[in-house]
C-alpha positions in Angstrom: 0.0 0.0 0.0 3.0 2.4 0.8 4.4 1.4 -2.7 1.4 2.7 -4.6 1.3 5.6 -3.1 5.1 6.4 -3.5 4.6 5.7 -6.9 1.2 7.9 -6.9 3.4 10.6 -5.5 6.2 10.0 -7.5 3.6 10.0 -10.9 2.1 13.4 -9.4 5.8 15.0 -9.6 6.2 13.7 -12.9 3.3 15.3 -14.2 3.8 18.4 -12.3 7.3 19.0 -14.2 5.9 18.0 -17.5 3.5 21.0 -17.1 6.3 23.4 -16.1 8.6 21.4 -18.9 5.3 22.3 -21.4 4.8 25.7 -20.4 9.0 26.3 -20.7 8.9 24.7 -23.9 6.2 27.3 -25.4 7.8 30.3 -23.6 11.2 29.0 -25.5 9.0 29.0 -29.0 7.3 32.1 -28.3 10.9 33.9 -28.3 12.3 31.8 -31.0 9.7 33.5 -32.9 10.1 36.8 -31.9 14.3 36.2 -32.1 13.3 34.9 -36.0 11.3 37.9 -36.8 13.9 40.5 -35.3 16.2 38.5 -37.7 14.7 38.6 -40.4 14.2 42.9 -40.1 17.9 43.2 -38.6 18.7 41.6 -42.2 16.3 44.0 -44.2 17.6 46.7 -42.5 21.2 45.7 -43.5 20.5 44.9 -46.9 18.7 49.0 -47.1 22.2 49.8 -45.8 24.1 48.2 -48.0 22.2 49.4 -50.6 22.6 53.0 -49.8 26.2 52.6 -49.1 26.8 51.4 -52.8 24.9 54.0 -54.2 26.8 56.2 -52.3 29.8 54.8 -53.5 28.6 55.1 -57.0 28.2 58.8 -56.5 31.7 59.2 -55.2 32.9 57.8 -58.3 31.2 59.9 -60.4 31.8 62.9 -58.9 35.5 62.0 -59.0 35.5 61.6 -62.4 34.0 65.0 -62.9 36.7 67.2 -60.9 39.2 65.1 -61.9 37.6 66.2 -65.9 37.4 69.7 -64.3 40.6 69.9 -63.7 42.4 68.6 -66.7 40.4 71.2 -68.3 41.7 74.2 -66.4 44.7 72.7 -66.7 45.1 73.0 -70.4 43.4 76.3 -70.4 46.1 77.5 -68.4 48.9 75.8 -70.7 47.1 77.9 -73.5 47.0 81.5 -72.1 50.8 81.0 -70.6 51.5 79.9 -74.6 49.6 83.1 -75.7 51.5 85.4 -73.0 54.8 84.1 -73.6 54.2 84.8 -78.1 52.8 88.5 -76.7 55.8 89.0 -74.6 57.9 87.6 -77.6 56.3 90.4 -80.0 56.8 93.4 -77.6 60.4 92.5 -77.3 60.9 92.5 -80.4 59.0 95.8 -81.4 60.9 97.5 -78.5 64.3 97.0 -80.2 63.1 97.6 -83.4 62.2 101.6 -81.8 65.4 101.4 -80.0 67.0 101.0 -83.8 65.2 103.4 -85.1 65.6 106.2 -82.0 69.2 105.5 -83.0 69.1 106.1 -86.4 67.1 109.4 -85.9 69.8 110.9 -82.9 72.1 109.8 -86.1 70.5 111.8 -88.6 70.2 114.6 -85.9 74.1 114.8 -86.1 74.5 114.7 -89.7 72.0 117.7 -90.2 74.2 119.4 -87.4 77.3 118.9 -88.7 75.9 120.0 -92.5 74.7 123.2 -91.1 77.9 124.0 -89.2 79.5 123.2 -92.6 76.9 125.8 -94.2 78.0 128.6 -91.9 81.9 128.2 -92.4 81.7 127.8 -96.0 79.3 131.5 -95.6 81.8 133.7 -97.3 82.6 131.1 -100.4 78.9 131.6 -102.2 79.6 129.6 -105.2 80.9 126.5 -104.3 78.7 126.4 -100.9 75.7 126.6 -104.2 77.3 123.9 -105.2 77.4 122.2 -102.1 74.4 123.7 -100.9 72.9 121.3 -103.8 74.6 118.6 -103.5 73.3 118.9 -99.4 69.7 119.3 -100.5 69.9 116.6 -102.4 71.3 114.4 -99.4 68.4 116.1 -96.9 65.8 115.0 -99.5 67.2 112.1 -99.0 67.1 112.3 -95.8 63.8 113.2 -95.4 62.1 110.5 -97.4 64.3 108.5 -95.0 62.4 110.1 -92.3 59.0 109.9 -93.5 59.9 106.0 -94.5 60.5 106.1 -90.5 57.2 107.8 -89.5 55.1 105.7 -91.6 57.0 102.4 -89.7 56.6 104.2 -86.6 52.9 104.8 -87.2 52.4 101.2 -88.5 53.9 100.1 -84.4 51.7 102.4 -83.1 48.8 100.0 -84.4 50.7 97.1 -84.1 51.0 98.7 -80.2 47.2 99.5 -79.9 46.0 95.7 -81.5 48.3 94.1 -78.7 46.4 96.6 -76.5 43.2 95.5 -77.4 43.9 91.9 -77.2 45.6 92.2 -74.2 42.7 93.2 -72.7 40.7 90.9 -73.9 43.0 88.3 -72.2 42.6 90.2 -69.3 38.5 89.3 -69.5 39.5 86.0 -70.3 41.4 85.6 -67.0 38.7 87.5 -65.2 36.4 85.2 -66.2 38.7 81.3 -65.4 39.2 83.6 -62.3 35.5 83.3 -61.9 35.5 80.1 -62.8 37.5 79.0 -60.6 35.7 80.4 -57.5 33.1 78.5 -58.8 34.9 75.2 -58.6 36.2 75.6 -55.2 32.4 76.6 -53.9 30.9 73.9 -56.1 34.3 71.4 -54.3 33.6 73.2 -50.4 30.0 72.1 -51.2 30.6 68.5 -52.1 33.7 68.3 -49.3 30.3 69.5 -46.8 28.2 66.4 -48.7 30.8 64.5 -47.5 31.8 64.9 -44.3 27.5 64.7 -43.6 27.6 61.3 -45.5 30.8 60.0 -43.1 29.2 61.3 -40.1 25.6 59.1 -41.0 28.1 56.2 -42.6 29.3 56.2 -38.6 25.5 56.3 -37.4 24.9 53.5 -39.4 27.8 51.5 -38.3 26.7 52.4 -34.7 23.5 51.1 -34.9 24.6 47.8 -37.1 27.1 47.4 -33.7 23.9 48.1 -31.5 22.1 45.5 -33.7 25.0 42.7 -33.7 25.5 43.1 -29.7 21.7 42.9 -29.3 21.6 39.8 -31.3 24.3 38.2 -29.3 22.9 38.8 -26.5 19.1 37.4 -27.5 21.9 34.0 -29.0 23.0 34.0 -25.6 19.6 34.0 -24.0 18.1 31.4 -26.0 21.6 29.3 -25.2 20.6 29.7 -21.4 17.2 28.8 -22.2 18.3 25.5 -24.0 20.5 24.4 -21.5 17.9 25.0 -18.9 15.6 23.0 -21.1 18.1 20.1 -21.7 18.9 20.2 -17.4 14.9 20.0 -16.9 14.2 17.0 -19.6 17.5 15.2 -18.3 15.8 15.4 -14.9 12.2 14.4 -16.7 13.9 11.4 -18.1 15.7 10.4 -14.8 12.6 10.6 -12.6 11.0 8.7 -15.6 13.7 5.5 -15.6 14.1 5.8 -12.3 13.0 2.4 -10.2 12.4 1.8 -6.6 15.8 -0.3 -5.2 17.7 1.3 -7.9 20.6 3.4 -7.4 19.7 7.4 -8.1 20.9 10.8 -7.1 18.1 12.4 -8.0 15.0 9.5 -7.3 13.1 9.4 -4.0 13.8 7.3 -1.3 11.4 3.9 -1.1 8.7 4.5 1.3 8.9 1.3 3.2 
């Protein structure tokens, strides 16, 4: 009679652990469910992220290969004008020693005139041969003076050789005005992008952060749910003991015999 109801008792304590073992087992479903589901967004969420992060990267690219377009461009723009100022330079040079000639050949002529009119005056009181050389004088000023005129005219053709490099030195100076605009432009339009930036790296870092938060909050749920396993392995090795367990046999964990 003792023996049935040790066993009755012993049947009562089974069943009581199968309910708690039942109602652990759902609780352990319930959050593998939940655990799956956060999975499955945390993996959404990281796909949206790697999405945007490669169409960022895309944009970099681009834009790189538009400054670095940009800048070949100004580059060669620049080799152009210093070509143009160099041939200018080149020009002036040369039309400043071709006046220096000619001053020289005029302070030349200046002497000769001098010397033929000193000549003029000592030769004052001999009337016929100064005529004569008189003439032959005349002949050399009209000489000289189509010699000079030949001068003016080259002189006046400088002048508008002077004035064209005047005008188109100005208009290189409009030309530089406006790369000089241009250029401000560029390093707004680069500040700008270098801002763009620097917003994208600081939300590339958020993202990052919260992908961290995600990964540590998914470790710890693992964690959880490999506390909750064990716990459910300890209470079914404990089922199966109670379970196999026999009276006169050898158990930590059974019951004493009531005798």
């Amino acid at each position: 009679m003792r023996g049935n109801e040790a066993l009755a008792q012993r049947v009562t304590a089974v069943e009581k652990e199968q309910v708690k073992l039942r109602q652990g087992i759902a609780e352990v479903r319930i959050l593998a469910a939940g655990a799956s589901h956060d999975a499955a967004d945390y993996r959404a969420a990281l796909q949206g992220h790697k999405a945007s992060l490669e169409s960022l990267r895309v944009t970099q690219l681009e834009q790189s290969a538009a400054l670095r377009r940009l800048a070949e461009t100004q580059e060669q723009h620049f080799a152009e004008l210093g070509a143009t100022q160099v041939e200018q330079f080149t020009q002036l040079h040369a039309i400043s020693s071709q006046l220096s000639g000619l001053s020289g050949e005029v302070q030349g002529l200046s002497g000769e005139v001098k010397g033929l009119s000193a000549e003029v005056q000592r030769q004052g009181g001999q009337l016929e041969s100064v005529s004569t050389e008189v003439q032959r004088h005349t002949g050399q000023l009209e000489g000289l003076s189509a010699e000079v005129q030949r001068h003016t005219g080259q002189l006046e053709s400088l002048s508008g050789q002077m004035q064209s490099l005047s005008t188109e030195v100005q208009r290189h100076t409009g030309q530089l005005e406006s790369l000089s605009g241009q250029m401000q432009s560029l390093s707004t339009e680069v500040e700008r992008m270098r801002t763009t930036q620097l917003e994208q790296h600081a939300e590339l870092q958020k993202l990052g952060e919260n992908e961290l938060r995600h990964w540590t909050e998914l470790q710890e749920l693992r964690r959880t749910q490999l506390r909750h396993q064990a716990d459910l392995r300890q209470d079914i090795t404990k089922i199966v003991r109670l379970l196999e367990g026999r009276p006169g046999d050898p158990g930590a964990d059974r019951p004493d015999p009531v005798n």
